[in-house]
N, C-alpha and C positions, 0 to 999 in steps of 0.2 A: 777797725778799718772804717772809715767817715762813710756813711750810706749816697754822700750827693759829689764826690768824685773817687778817680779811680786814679790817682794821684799822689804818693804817698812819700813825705818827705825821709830823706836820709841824710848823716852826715856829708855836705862835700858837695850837696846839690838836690835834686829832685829825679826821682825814676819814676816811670809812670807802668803801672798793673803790666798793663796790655803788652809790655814789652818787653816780657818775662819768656822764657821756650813756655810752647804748649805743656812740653813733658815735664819740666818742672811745678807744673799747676796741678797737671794730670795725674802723674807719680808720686809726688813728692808733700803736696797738699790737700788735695780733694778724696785721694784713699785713705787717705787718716783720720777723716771726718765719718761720723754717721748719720743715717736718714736724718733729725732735724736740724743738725750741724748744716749738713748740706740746702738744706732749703733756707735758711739764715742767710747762707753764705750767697745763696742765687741773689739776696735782695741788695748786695752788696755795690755789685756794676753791673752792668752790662756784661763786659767781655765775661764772666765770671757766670750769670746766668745763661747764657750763651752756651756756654761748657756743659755746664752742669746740667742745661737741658735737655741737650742731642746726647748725650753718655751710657747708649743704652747697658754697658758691661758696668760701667759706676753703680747707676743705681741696682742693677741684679747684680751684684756682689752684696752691696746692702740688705737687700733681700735676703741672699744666702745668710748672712751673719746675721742678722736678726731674726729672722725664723729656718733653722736649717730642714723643716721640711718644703721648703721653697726649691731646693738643690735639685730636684728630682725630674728625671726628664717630661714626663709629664709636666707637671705644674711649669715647670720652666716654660713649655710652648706655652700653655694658657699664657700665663704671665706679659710674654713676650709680644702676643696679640690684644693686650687691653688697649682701648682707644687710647687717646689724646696722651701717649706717652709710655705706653709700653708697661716695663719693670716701675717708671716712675711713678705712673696711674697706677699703679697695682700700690705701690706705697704708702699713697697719699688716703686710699682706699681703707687699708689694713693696719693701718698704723695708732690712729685713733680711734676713741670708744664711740657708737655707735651716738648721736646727738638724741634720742629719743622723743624727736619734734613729732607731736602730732594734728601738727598744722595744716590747713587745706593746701592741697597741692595744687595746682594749675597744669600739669604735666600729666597724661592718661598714664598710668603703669598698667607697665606690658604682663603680658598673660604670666603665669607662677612657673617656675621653670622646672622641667620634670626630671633635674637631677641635681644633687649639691653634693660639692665635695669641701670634708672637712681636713684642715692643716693643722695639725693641734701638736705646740712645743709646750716643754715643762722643763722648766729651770730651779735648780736648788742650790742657793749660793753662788749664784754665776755659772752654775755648773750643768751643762744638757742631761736631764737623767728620763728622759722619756720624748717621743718622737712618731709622729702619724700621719698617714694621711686615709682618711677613706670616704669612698663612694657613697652616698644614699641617693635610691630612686625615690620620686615622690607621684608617680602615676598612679599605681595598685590601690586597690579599696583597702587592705592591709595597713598600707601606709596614712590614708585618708581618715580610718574611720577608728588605727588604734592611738593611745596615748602616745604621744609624740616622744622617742627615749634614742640617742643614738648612744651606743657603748662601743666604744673601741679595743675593749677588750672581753673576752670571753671569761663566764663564770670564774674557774680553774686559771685562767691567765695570769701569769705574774711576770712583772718584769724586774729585773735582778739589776739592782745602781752598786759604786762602789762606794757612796755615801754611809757616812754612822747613823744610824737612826736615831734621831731625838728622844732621851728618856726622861720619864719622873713629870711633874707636875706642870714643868715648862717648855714640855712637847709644844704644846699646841701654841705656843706663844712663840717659838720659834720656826716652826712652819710657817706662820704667816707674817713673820718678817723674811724668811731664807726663801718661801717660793713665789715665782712666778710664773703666769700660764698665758696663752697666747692660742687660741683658738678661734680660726679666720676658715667662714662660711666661705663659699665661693661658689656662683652662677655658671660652669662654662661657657652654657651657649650666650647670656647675656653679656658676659665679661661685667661681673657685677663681683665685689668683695665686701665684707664688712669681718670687724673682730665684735666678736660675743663674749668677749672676757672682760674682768677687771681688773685686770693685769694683777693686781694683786688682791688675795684673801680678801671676803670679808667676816669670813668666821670659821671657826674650828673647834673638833669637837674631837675627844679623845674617848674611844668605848672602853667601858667600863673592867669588860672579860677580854676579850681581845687583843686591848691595848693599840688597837689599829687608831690612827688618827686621819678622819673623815674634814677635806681643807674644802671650804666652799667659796666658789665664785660669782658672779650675779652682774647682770646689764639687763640696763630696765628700757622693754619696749615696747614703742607705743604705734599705733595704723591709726588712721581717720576713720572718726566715729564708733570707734573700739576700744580705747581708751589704753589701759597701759597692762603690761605682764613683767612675769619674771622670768629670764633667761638663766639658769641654775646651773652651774656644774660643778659638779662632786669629785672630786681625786681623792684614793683611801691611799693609806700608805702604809704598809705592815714591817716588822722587823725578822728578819733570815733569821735562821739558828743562830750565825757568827755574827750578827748584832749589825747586820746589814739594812738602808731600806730599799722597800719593795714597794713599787707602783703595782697595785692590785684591781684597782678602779678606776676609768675618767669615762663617764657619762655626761649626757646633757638634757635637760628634760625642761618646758617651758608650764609656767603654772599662772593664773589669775589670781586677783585679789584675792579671793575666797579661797584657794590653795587648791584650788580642782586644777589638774592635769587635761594641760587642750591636745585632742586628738591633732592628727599630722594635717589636716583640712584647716582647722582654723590657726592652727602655728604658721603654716606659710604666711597667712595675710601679714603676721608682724614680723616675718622673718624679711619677706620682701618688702615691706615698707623698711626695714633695717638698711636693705640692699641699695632701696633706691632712694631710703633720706641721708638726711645732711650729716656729715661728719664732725667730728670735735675739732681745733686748732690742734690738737695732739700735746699742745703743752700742758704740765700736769695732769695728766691722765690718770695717774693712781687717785692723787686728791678726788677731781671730777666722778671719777668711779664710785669712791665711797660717800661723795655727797649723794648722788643720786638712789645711791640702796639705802641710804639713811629714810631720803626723802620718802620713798616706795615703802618702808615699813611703817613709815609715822603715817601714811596715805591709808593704808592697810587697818593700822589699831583705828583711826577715826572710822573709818567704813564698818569694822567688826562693832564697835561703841553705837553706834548710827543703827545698827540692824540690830545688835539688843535691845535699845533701847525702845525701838518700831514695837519689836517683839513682845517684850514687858507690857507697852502700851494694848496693844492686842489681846495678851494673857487679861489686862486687869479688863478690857470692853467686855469681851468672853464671860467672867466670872458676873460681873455685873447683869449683864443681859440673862443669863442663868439664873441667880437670884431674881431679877426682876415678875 
């Protein structure tokens, strides 16, 4: 459809967009599209973004189908009260990976907000095999002063898919083509989203005795004049007696260059600079993803090479001045 009219020729004559039934656009087109289909489609015409914009059950169906812990009456209210657009602002939010600018802002950010809630889907093969949502307060000295870890499942917790568990040597190479993870922060009281995920894998690692296969995720994030961290999340996955898999594990836990674990005090600063920087275009998101952990470890090996080498230099002043 041509972007600079809404005019569109057919045998016999010309019809024009606009003078289509609503319901026809409504039912029959714009439901069969998904979140970036649909924002495509706004740039198309007028009457068309017009639609697409005021929709608020359009775009929270999208919502539902792209993250089904969105469904939940809770989150539905939050959702429904994000500014400048509802379910739409809430997409535009959660959809792409977090921009990891940490650029000077001009905008004062607002105070850390003393409660987050996390929305965390897992997908294996197109397939929903795990589903969350939960609470963390972030007031308490507890939270403030220990290492930052949220686990949505308890030690003993397992959850039971109707999935074959990937065996033999090319487990872990099929886990991180078959999953996907979607785990979207969210501010209440600010009406503030960001996704923490890379949507897909960047590594996996299959234990030795267990056989459990450990799939990691990673978004790299950065605050002003703090420079940059790892956002980490772990899903393990085990095999049932009858050769089933099992979500055992999904934590999330934030770490520095130097791989030290930040208490829940200095995780918010980059959690809400997450919240309130800039977004991705949402296109190619998986590529983006893995450029940027690429980037974050080659950032890492020069810093670890940099501080030996200080180090070495200091060993040999040391021995010298000793001798001396």
């Amino acid at each position: 459809m041509p972007a600079t009219t809404e005019t569109t020729a057919v045998q016999g004559g010309a019809t024009g967009f606009s003078s289509l039934h609503p319901d026809i656009i409504n039912f029959h087109v714009l439901t069969r599209l998904d979140g970036p289909a649909l924002a495509s489609a706004a740039c198309c015409s007028t009457t068309l973004r017009r639609q697409i914009s005021s929709d608020e059950n359009l775009w929270s169906n999208i919502c539902h189908s792209t993250w089904p812990s969105t469904a939940s009456p809770q989150l539905s209210h939050f959702i429904s009260t994000f500014p400048d657009g509802g379910a739409r602002a809430f997409f535009s939010n959660a959809y792409p990976i977090s921009s990891a600018d940490d650029g000077h802002r001009t905008s004062p950010i607002p105070p850390p907000p003393s409660e987050l809630i996390s929305a965390v889907d897992i997908h294996y093969k197109d397939r929903l095999i795990f589903t969350k949502i939960q609470e963390t307060e972030t007031v308490t000295g507890w939270f403030r002063c220990s290492p930052l870890r949220i686990d949505l499942l308890e030690p003993k917790d397992v959850v039971p898919t109707p999935i074959e568990h990937p065996a033999g040597d090319d487990a872990c190479a099929e886990m991180i083509d078959g999953m996907r993870l979607s785990w979207i922060l969210i501010d209440p009281i600010g009406r503030r989203a960001v996704n923490l995920s890379s949507h897909k894998p960047v590594a996996a690692q299959r234990h030795w005795l267990t056989g459990e296969v450990q799939v990691r995720y990673a978004s790299i994030l950065a605050a002003d004049n703090h420079g940059h961290v790892q956002c980490g999340i772990v899903v393990t996955c085990g095999e049932s007696e009858c050769g089933e898999m099992q979500v055992r594990e999904v934590s999330l836990e934030i770490e520095d260059m130097d791989g030290t674990h930040l208490n829940g005090k200095d995780s918010l600063v980059f959690l809400q600079g997450a919240l309130e920087g800039k977004k991705g275009t949402g296109k190619n998101r998986v590529e983006e993803g893995q450029r940027r952990y690429k980037e974050y470890v080659e950032m890492k090996r020069e810093r670890r090479e940099r501080k030996m080498r200080t180090e070495g230099a200091l060993d040999m002043l040391c021995v010298a001045f000793g001798i001396a």
